[in-house]
C-alpha positions as CSV (number, residue, x, y, z in Angstrom):
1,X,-56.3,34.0,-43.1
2,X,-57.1,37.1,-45.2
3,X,-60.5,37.3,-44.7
4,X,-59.3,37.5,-41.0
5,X,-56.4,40.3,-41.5
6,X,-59.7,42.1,-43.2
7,X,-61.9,41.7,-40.6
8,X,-59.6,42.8,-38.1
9,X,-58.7,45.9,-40.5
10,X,-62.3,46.9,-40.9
11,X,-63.3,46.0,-37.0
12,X,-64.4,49.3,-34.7
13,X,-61.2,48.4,-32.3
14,X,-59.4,49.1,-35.4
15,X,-61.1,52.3,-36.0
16,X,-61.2,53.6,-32.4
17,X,-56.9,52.6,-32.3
18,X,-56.4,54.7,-35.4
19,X,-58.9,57.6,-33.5
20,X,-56.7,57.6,-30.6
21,X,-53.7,58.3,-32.9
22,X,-55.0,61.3,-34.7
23,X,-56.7,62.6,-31.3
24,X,-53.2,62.4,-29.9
25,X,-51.5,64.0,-32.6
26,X,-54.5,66.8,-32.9
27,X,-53.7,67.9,-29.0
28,X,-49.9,68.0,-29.9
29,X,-50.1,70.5,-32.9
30,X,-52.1,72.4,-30.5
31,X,-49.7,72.6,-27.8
32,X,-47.4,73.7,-30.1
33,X,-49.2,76.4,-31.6
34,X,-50.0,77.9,-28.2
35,X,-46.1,77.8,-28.0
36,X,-45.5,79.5,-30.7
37,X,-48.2,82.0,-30.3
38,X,-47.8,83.3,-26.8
39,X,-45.0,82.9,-24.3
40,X,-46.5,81.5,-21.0
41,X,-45.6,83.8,-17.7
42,X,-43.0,82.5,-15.6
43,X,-41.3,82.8,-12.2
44,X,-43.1,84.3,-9.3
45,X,-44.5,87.4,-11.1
46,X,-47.3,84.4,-12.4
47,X,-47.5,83.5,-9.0
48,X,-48.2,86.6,-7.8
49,X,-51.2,87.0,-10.3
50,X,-52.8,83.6,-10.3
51,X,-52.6,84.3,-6.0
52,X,-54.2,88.0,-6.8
53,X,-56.9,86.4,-9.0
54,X,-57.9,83.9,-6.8
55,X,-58.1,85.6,-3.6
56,X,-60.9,87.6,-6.0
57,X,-62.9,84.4,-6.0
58,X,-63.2,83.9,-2.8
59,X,-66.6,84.8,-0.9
60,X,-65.2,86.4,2.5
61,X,-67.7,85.7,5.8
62,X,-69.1,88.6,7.6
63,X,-68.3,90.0,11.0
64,X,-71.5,88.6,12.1
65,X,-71.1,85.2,10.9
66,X,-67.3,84.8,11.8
67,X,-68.8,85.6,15.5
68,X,-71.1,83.0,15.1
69,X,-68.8,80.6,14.2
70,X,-66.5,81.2,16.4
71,X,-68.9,80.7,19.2
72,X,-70.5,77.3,18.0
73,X,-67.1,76.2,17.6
74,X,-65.9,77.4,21.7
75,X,-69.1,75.6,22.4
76,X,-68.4,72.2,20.8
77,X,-64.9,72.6,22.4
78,X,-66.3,72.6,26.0
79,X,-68.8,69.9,25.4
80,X,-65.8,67.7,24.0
81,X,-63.8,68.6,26.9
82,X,-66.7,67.9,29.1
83,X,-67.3,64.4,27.4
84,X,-63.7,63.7,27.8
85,X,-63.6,64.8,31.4
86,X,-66.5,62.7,32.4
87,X,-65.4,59.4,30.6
88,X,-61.8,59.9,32.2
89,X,-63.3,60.2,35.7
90,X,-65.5,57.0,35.0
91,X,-62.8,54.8,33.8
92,X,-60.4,56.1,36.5
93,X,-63.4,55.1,38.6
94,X,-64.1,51.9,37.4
95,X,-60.7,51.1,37.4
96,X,-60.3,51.7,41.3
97,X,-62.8,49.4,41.8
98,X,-61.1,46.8,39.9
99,X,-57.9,46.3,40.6
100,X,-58.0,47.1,44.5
């Protein structure tokens, strides 16, 4: 029974258990010194900022390629509308036949 308490004790689950607890404690002193250090923004000046900062980030199309896209996407449009057109007149067709 004591050799097995010992083996346990001296197992790596043991070792990665009493990891975990230090880890854990670790990220909590650090949270707490951040605390302390600086005071976090708050309220919708932060907002405001974080918005500001990642509107910065973003990669804006050009003139050129906003007209481009616009136009492949009026195209796809019409050949859906076409697609859908043609399949409704079929079905409408087929179902004349059908049931008269």
């Amino acid at each position: 029974m004591a050799k097995d308490l010992e083996l346990e004790k001296n197992s790596p689950e043991a070792s990665d258990k009493s990891e975990k607890k230090s880890d854990k404690k670790g990220a909590k002193d650090s949270k707490e010194k951040n605390a302390k250090g600086k005071k976090p923004k708050k309220g919708i000046v932060k907002y405001f900022k974080d918005a500001k900062s990642e509107f910065k980030k973003v990669v804006w199309p050009t003139p050129k390629e906003t007209t481009h896209n616009t136009v492949v996407v009026l195209v796809m449009c019409a050949l859906a509308a076409l697609f859908v057109f043609g399949l409704d007149s079929l079905l409408g067709l087929l179902n004349g036949l059908v049931f008269r």
